[in-house]
Legacy VTK file of the C-alpha trace (Angstrom):
# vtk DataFile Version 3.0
C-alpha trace
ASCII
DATASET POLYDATA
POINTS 347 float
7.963 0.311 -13.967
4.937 1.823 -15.760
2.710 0.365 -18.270
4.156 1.792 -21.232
7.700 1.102 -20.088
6.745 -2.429 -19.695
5.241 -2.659 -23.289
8.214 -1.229 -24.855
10.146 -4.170 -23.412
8.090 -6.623 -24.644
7.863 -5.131 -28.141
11.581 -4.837 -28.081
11.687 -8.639 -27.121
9.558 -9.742 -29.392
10.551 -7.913 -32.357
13.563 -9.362 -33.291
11.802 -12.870 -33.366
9.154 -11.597 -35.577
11.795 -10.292 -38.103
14.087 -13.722 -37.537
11.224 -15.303 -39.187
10.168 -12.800 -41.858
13.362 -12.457 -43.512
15.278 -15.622 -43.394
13.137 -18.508 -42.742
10.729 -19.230 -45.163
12.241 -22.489 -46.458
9.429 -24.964 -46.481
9.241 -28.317 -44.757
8.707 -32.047 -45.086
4.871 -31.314 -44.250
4.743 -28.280 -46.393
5.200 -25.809 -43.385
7.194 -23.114 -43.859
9.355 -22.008 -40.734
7.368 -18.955 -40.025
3.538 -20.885 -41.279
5.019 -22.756 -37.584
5.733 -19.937 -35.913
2.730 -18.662 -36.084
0.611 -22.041 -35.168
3.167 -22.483 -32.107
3.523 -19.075 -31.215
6.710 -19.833 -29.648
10.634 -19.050 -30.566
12.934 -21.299 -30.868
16.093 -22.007 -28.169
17.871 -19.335 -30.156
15.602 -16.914 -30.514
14.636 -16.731 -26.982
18.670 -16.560 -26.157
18.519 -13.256 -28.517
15.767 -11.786 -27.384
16.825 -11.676 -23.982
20.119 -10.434 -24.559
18.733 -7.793 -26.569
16.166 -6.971 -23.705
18.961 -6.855 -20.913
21.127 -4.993 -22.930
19.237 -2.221 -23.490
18.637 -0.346 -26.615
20.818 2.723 -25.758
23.757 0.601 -25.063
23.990 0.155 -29.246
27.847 -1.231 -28.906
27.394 -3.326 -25.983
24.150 -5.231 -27.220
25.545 -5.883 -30.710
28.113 -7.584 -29.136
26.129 -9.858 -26.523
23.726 -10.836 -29.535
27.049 -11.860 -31.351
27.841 -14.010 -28.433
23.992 -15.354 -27.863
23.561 -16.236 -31.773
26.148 -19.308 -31.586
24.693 -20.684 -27.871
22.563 -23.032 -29.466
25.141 -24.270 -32.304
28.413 -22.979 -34.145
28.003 -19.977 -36.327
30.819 -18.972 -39.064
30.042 -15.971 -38.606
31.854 -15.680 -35.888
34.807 -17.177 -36.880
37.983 -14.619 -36.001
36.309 -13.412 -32.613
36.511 -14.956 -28.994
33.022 -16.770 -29.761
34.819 -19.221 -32.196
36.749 -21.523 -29.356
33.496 -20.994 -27.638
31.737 -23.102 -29.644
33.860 -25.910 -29.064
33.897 -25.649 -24.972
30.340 -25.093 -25.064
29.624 -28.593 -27.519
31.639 -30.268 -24.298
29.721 -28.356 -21.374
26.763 -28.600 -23.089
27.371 -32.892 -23.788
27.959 -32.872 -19.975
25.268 -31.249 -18.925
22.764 -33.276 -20.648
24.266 -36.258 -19.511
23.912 -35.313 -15.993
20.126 -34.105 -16.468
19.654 -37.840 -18.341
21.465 -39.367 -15.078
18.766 -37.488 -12.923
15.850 -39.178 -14.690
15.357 -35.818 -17.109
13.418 -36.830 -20.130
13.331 -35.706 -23.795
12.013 -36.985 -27.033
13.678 -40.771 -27.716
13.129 -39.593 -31.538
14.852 -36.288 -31.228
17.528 -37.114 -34.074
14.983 -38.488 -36.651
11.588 -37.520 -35.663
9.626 -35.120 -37.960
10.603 -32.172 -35.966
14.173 -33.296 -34.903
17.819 -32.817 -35.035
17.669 -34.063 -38.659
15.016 -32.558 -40.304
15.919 -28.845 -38.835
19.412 -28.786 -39.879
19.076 -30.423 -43.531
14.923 -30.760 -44.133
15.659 -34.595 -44.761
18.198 -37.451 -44.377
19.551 -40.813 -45.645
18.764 -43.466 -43.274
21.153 -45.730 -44.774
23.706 -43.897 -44.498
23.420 -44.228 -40.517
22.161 -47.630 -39.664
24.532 -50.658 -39.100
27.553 -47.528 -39.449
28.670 -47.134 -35.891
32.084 -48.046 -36.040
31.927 -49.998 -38.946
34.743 -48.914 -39.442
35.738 -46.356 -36.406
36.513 -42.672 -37.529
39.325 -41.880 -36.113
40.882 -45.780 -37.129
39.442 -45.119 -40.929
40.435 -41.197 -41.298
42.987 -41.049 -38.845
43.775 -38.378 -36.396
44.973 -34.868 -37.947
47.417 -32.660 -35.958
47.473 -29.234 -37.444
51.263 -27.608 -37.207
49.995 -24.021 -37.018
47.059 -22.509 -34.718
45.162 -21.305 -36.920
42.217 -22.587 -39.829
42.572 -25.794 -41.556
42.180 -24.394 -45.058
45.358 -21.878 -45.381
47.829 -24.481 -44.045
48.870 -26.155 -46.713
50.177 -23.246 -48.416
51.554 -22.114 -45.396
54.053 -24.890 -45.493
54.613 -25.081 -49.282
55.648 -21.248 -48.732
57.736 -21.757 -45.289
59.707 -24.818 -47.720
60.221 -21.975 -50.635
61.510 -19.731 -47.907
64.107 -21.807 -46.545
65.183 -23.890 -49.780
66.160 -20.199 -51.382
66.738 -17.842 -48.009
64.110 -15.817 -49.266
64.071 -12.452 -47.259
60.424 -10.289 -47.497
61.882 -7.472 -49.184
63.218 -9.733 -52.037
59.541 -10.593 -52.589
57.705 -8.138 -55.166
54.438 -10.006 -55.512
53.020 -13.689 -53.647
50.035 -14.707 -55.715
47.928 -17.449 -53.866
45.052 -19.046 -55.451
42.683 -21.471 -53.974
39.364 -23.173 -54.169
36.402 -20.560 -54.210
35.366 -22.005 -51.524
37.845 -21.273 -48.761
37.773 -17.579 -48.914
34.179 -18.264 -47.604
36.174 -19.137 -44.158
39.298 -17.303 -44.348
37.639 -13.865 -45.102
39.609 -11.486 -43.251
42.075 -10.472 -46.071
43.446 -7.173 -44.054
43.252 -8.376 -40.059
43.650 -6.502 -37.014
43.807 -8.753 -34.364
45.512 -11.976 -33.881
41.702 -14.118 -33.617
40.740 -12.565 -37.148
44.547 -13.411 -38.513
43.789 -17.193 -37.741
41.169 -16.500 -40.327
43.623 -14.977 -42.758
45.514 -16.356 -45.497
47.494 -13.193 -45.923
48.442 -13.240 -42.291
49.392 -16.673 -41.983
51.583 -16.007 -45.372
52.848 -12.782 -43.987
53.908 -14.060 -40.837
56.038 -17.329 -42.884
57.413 -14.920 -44.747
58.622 -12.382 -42.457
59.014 -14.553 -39.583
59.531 -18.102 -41.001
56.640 -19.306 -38.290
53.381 -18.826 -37.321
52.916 -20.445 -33.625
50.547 -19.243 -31.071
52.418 -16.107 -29.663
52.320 -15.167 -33.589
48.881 -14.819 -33.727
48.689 -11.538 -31.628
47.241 -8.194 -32.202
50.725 -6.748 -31.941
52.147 -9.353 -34.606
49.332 -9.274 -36.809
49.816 -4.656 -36.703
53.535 -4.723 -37.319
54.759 -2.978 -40.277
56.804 -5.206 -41.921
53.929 -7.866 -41.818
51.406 -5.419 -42.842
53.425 -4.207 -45.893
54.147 -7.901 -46.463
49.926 -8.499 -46.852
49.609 -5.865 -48.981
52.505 -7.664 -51.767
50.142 -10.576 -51.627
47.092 -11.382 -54.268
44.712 -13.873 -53.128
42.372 -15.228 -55.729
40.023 -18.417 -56.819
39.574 -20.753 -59.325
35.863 -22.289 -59.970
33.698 -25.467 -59.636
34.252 -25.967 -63.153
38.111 -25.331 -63.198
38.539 -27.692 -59.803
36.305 -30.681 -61.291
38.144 -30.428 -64.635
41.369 -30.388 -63.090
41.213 -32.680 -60.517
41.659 -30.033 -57.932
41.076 -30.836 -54.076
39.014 -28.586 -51.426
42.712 -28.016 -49.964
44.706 -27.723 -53.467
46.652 -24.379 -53.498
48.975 -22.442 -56.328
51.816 -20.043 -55.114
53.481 -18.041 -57.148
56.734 -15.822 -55.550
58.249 -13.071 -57.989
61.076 -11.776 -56.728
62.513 -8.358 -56.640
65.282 -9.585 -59.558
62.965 -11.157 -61.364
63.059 -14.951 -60.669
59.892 -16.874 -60.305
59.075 -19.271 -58.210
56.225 -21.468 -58.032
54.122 -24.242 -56.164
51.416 -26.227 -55.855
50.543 -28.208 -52.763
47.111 -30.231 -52.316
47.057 -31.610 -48.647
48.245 -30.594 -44.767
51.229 -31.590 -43.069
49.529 -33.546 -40.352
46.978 -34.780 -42.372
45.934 -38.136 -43.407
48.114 -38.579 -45.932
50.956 -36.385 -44.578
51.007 -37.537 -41.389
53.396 -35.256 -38.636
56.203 -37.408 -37.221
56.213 -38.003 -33.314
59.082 -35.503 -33.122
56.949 -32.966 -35.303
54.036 -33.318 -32.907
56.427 -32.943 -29.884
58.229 -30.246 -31.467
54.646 -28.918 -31.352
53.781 -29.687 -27.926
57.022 -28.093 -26.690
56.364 -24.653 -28.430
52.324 -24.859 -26.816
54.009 -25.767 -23.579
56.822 -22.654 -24.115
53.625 -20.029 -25.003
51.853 -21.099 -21.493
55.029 -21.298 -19.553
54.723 -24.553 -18.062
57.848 -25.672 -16.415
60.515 -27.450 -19.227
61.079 -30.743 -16.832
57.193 -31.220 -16.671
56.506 -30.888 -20.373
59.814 -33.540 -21.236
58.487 -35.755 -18.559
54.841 -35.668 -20.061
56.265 -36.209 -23.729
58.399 -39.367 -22.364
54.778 -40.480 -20.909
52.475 -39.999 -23.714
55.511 -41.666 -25.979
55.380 -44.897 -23.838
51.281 -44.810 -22.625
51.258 -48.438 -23.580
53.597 -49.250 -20.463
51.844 -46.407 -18.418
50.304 -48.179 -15.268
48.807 -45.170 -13.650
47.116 -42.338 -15.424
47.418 -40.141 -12.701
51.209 -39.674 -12.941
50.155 -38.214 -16.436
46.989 -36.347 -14.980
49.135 -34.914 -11.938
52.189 -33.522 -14.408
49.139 -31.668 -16.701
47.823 -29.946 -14.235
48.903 -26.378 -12.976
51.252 -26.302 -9.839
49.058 -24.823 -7.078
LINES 1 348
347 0 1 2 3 4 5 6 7 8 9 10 11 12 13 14 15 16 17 18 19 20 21 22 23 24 25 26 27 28 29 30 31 32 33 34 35 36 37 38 39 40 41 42 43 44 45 46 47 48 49 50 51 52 53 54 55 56 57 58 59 60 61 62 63 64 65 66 67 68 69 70 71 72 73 74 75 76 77 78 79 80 81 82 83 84 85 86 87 88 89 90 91 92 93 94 95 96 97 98 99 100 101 102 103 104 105 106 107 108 109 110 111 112 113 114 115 116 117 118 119 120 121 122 123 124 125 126 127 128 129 130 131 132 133 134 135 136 137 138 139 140 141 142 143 144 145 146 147 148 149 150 151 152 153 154 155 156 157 158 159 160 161 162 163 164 165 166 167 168 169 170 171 172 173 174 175 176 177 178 179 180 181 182 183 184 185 186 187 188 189 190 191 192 193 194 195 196 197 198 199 200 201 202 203 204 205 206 207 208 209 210 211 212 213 214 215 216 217 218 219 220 221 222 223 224 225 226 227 228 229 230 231 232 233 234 235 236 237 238 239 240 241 242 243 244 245 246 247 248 249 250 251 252 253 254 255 256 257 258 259 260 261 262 263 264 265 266 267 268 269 270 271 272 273 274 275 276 277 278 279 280 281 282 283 284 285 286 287 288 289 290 291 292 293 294 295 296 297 298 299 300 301 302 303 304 305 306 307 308 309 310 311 312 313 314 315 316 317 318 319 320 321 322 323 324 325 326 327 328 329 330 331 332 333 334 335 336 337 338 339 340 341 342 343 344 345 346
């Protein structure tokens, strides 16, 4: 490799750290630094930064496509990024939290060290993500009360985002109170908070990971198909005609700040309106999840729900009765490892 060869790496390394800097962090710290005042006194990029550079640098420039798509990937290893939400990266984040948890565990086990201030040191997990944070609202709080006691657990019904579900069910109850068919249906107006569209923003999908991200899908598919389970959210679902011809009948629109405060609107509250081909109207409003907090799912419901999960991965019908009999009756469960041995694939 010759000189200039060599330089052209480096400057394609190092440029997009440079332009990280220049055009998107110049929000000012506790000590009056800006993000890229510290950049320049350290000298040094960040974990993320260096995970982009190099994946820019081994994917070569030429290979335009290709790179694009390994930065997309390399841009949420050091935390969750929306941005990828509807793409293969968006379960990663979740797998990686739990390798990554393990991991450091391990190294800690080893004798590894790190910073014992890391979460509220000048420089730490705190003061990156927000630029400050309320003490009191931490201290003395571990488990008083326990999350999961005080909030309870929430069991979605459908695979997909939190934020289009409860419509998704209001609609799916229309449907089946009145037999609605999809060519009955002239228009489905939807309106939300302003803020959800800021997740679901794929209003015309193509594949099955952006239609989790889709109100119009997950409407379309109730509609057409009176569910929306896992082997609904496919490319080949999400491109049929009927479905796509069903998202185009439907208007998707927000009401403010102003209108939600005034109203006494939730995050989750959500308007339907159905006009039908003969011109009755029908209309909804629903403001939680089934399977929330304050709708909980039945144990049937969430059985019901492990049985279709079970159906989509093929696992064998006696197994997945025998492991909802188990998980019904843990309390008298002596020996995990029954459960453990009927979850795991046959070899």
């Amino acid at each position: 490799m010759n000189d200039q060869v060599k330089l052209e790496k480096k400057w394609a390394a190092l440029e997009p750290w440079a332009e990280n800097f220049d055009s998107g962090m110049e929000r000012r710290g506790a000590d009056g630094y800006s993000w890229y005042d510290l950049s320049l006194l350290n000298a040094l990029p960040t974990e993320k930064d260096v995970a982009i550079i190099v994946t820019a640098w081994q994917g070569q420039l030429k290979w335009l496509e290709a790179t694009l798509r390994a930065i997309g990937i390399a841009g949420s290893e050091s935390a969750g990024v929306r941005e990828n939400f509807g793409t293969m990266v968006k379960p990663l984040h979740a797998g990686r939290a739990a390798e990554n948890a393990v991991f450091a565990a391990s190294l800690a086990e080893m004798g590894f060290t790190s910073a014992p201030t890391i979460l509220d040191g000048p420089r730490g997990y705190f003061m990156t993500g927000a630029g400050a944070y309320n003490a009191g609202e931490l201290i003395g709080k571990l488990g008083n009360p326990w999350n999961y006691v005080a909030r309870r657990v929430a069991i979605k019904p459908y695979p997909c985002g939190n934020l289009q579900q409860p419509a998704m069910d209001k609609l799916r109850e229309l449907v089946l109170a009145h037999d609605i068919k999809p060519d009955q249906v002239e228009r489905l107006a939807v309106k939300s908070h302003r803020l959800m569209p800021l997740n679901l923003t794929y209003h015309r999908p193509a594949t099955g990971l952006e239609g989790k991200f889709s109100m119009e899908f997950s409407l379309a598919s109730i509609l057409v198909l009176r569910r929306a389970g896992l082997a609904e959210y496919s490319d080949e679902i999400v491109n049929r005609g009927d479905i796509q011809q069903t998202i185009r009948k439907i208007d998707y629109t927000v009401f403010s700040d102003e209108e939600a405060a005034a109203q006494g609107y939730t995050l989750l509250t959500t308007f339907i309106d159905i006009t039908l081909q003969d011109g009755r109207k029908l209309s909804a409003r629903v403001d939680a999840a089934r399977g929330s907090a304050s709708m909980p799912m039945t144990e049937d419901e969430v059985a019901g729900k492990f049985r279709d999960c079970a159906a989509f991965a093929r696992w064998p019908k006696d197994r997945t009765e025998k492991i909802i009999e188990l998980v019904l009756n843990l309390e008298d469960l002596s020996d995990m490892r029954v459960l453990a041995g009927l979850l795991q694939k046959s070899s």
